[in-house]
N, C-alpha and C positions, 0 to 999 in steps of 0.2 A: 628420580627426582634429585635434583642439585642440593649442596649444601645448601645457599643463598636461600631456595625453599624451601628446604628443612624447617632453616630456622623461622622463613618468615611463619610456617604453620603453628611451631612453637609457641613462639610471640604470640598467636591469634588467638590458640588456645589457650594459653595464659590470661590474656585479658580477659575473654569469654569467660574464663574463672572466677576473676576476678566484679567482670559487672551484672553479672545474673545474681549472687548473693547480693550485690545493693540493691540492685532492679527492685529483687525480691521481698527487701527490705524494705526500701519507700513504699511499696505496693501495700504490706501490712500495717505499716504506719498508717500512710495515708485511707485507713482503712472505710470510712467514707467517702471512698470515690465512686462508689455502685449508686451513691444516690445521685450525682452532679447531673448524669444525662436525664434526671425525669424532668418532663418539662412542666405538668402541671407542681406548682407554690405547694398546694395542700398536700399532695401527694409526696412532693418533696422532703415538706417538713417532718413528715410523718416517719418519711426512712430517717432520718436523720436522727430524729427522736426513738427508733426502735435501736439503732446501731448503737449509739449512745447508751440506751440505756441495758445493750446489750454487754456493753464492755463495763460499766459499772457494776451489774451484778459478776461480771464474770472473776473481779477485782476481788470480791467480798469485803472490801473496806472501803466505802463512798469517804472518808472521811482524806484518806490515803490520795484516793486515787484521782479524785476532782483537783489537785493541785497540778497531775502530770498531766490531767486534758488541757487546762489551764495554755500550761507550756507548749503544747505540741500545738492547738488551736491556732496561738499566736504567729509559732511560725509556719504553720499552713497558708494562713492567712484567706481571704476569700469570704465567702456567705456565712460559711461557720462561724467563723469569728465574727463576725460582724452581728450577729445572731445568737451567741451560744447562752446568753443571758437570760432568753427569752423561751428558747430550747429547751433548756437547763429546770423552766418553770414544770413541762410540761414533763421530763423525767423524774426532778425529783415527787413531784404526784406520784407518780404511777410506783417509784421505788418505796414512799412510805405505804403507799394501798398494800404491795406486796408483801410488806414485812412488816406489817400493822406496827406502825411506829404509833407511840405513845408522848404524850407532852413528858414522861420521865425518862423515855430512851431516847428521843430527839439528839438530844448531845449528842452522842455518842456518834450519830452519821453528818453531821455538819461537819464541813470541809475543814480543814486545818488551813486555809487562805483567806488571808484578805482580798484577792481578787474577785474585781467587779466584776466579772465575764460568764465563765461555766460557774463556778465556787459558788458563788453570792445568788446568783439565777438558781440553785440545785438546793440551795440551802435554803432559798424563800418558797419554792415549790413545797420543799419538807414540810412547812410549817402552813403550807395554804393545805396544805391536804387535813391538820387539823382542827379544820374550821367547829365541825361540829362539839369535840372536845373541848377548846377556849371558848365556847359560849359558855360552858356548867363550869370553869374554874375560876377557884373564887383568884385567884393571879396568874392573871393570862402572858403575864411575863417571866414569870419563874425561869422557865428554861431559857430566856436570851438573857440574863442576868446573869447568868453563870457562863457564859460564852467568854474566851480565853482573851478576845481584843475585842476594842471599841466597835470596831469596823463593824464586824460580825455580828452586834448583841444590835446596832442598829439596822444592820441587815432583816435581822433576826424578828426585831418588833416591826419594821416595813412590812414585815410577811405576815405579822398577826393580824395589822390591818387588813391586808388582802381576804386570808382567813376570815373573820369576824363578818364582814360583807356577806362571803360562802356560806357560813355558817346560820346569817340570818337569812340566806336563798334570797340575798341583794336587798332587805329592807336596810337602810340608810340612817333613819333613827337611832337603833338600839346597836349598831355596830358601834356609832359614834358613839352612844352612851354608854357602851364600855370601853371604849379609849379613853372617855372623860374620867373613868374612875380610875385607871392604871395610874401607879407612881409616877410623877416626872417627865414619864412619854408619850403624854398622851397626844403631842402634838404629831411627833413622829411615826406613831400608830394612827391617828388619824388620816395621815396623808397615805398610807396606806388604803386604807377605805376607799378615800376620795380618787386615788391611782382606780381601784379594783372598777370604781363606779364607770372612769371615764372608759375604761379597756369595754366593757360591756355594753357599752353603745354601740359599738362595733361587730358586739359577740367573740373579741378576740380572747388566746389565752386561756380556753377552754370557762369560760364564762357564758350564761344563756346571755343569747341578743335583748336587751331593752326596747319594746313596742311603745313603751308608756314612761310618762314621765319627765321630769327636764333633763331639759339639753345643753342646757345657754351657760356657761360658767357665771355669769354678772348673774343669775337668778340662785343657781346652784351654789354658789360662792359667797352670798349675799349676805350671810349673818345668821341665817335661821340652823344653821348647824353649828356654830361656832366654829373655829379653827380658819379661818378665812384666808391665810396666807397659804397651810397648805395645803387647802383646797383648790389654789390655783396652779399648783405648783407642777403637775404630771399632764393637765389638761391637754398643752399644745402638740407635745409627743406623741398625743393617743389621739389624735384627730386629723388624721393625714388629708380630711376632704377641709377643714381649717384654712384659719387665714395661712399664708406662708412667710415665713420669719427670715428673714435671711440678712437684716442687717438692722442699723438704728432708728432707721425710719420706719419701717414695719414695726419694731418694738413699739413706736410712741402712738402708731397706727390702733395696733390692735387693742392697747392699754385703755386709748384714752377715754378722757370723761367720768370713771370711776372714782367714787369714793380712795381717801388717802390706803386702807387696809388693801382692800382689794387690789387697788391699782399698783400697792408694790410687789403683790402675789402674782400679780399678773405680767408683771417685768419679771422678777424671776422667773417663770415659768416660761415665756419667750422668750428670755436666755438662753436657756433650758436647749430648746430647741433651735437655737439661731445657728447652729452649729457642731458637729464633733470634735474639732480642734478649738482644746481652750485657749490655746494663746489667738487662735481668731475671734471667740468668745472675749478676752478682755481686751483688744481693740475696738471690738463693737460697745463694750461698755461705757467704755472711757469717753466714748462718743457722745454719752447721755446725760451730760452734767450732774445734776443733782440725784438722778435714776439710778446711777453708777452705783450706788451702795447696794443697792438691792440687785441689780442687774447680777453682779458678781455672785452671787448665790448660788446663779446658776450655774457657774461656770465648772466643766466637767474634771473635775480635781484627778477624781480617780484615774482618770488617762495616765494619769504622769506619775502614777503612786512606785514603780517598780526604776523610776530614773533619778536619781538625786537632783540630777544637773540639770536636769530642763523643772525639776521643781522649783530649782534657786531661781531659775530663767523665770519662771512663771512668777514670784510672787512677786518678784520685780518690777514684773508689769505694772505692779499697784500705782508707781513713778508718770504711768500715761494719766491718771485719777487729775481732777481736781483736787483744790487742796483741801476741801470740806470732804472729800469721800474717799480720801489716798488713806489717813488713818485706818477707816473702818473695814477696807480693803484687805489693810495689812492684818488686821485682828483678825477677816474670817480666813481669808487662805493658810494664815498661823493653823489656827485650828480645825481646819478642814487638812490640812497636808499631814497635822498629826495625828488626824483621826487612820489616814488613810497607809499609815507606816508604823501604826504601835508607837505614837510617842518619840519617832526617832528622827525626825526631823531639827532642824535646829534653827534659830532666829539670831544665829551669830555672826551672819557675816551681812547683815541691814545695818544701815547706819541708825543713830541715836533712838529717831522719834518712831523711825518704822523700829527698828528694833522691841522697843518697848509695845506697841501697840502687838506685833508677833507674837510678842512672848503671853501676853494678856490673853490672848484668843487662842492658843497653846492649852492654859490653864482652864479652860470651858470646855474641856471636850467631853465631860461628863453631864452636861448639857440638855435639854434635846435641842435635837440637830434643826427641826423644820423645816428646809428644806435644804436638802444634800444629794445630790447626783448619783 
């Protein structure tokens, strides 16, 4: 053999060295790739939801470890991410069943993130699984009260809602009539409920399918359960056979004729769903003249919680608003972007009037939310 192939062996085997260790790498990263080939949805999800929640236990600290699914999800990018939120519902069930988590040990396994994705999905699963325990406590909020940021303790009560539905086996009455008694939240725990009800039309989410009962949000929404804004507010998301929303005409479409209450629940919630890019969500608001206040509600904050700069980009947007609904614009994004960074957001580089209104809507985040993304 020639020098000249010597070396080129050399070289080949060096590389060879070099790319089977990452090969090997990505391959246990990407450690759900065994499920990508199945072709049936259910069958899918289900690995998905076992691998998952195979690496959560194997973590021993869900509280740890949900931040670095988090991470890696994001830059996998794909169904998972796109998904992990809802995934996330159907692990953390299965990981409180296994470790008979208690409304006093809850803490302790809720994610240390404010991310809306895996973190927020595994954290509301926790608390759906103690549905039957929050019906006998006499403060069903206890443990999201004590949760370390805003973000989380609303996470937190959105899952008691869900819960409390569970726990009455979907009567609708007495879920709601203990949201109505919770401190402060009960709008926020409400729309839980009314979330859990609509997923169950479907049977989705590990919920029994509903054979019986209404269907129609205008009848469902209507008053006889109170909380009427957000009651409409999770509707358009969970109803994929639904009108389809996709810009300002279909908002005005599906809204109209409603009573004032309703009809703004009902622009948020087609918001809601008009989109996953909020800055294509507040284009389409801006669209709606005097709707524009409410419309914004929906708009998906949490996309942008982890970017400073497309934050600042975003609230900015308020500038497309007429000028009756640019203020109130500026107030809820204030406070929807502080909720969504622990307070760290800032209202300092808006000129005067938005400035002010930011800062105002900043100040509410202890609030409840009613409806937030």
């Amino acid at each position: 053999m020639s020098t000249l192939e010597d070396v080129r062996v050399v070289v080949g085997l060096l590389l060879l060295a070099l790319v089977l260790p990452a090969a090997a790498s990505a391959r246990s990263k990407d450690y759900l790739w065994q499920c990508v080939a199945i072709t049936r949805e259910d069958a899918r999800y289900s690995c998905y939801a076992r691998l998952l929640l195979e690496r959560v236990e194997r973590s021993g600290d869900p509280a740890r470890e949900l931040p670095r699914i988090d991470r890696e999800t994001r830059e996998m990018g794909g169904e998972v991410a796109g998904s992990c939120h809802a995934l996330m519902h159907e692990v953390g069930r299965r990981y409180a069943r296994a470790h008979h988590v208690t409304l006093s040990t809850l803490r302790r396994y809720v994610p240390r993130s404010n991310d809306p994705t895996c973190s927020a999905g595994f954290g509301m699963g926790l608390v759906m699984y103690l549905g039957p325990q929050l019906r006998s406590s006499r403060n069903a909020l206890a443990p999201c009260l004590r949760l370390a940021t805003r973000f989380r303790e609303y996470t937190c009560i959105h899952g008691v809602g869900h819960a409390l539905l569970r726990g009455y086996h979907g009567a609708m009455r007495p879920a709601i009539d203990t949201c109505r008694k919770l401190p402060r939240y009960g709008q926020d725990c409400a729309q839980g409920v009314f979330h859990d009800y609509w997923i169950s039309l479907r049977g989705a989410d590990g919920t029994t399918k509903r054979t019986s009962g209404l269907t129609s949000p205008r009848l469902v929404c209507d008053g006889r359960y109170g909380y009427v804004r957000p009651c409409w507010y999770r509707y358009f998301i969970e109803q994929p056979l639904g009108p389809a929303i996709g810009n300002a005409r279909d908002i005005r479409r599906a809204c109209a004729d409603l009573p004032t209450l309703q009809h703004q629940g009902c622009v948020m919630g087609a918001s809601l769903a008009a989109s996953t890019d909020p800055f294509e969500q507040m284009r389409i608001c801006a669209r709606l003249g005097s709707d524009g206040a409410s419309c914004v509600h929906g708009v998906s904050v949490p996309a942008v919680s982890h970017e400073p700069r497309r934050q600042r980009e975003l609230i900015r947007r308020c500038d497309l608003f007429g000028r009756d609904e640019r203020l109130g614009c500026y107030a809820w994004l204030g406070r929807a972007l502080a909720v969504v960074t622990d307070g760290r957001f800032g209202c300092v580089q808006l000129r005067r009037a938005a400035r002010r209104a930011c800062v105002a809507g900043t100040r509410r985040t202890d609030d409840a939310l009613v409806a937030f993304a």
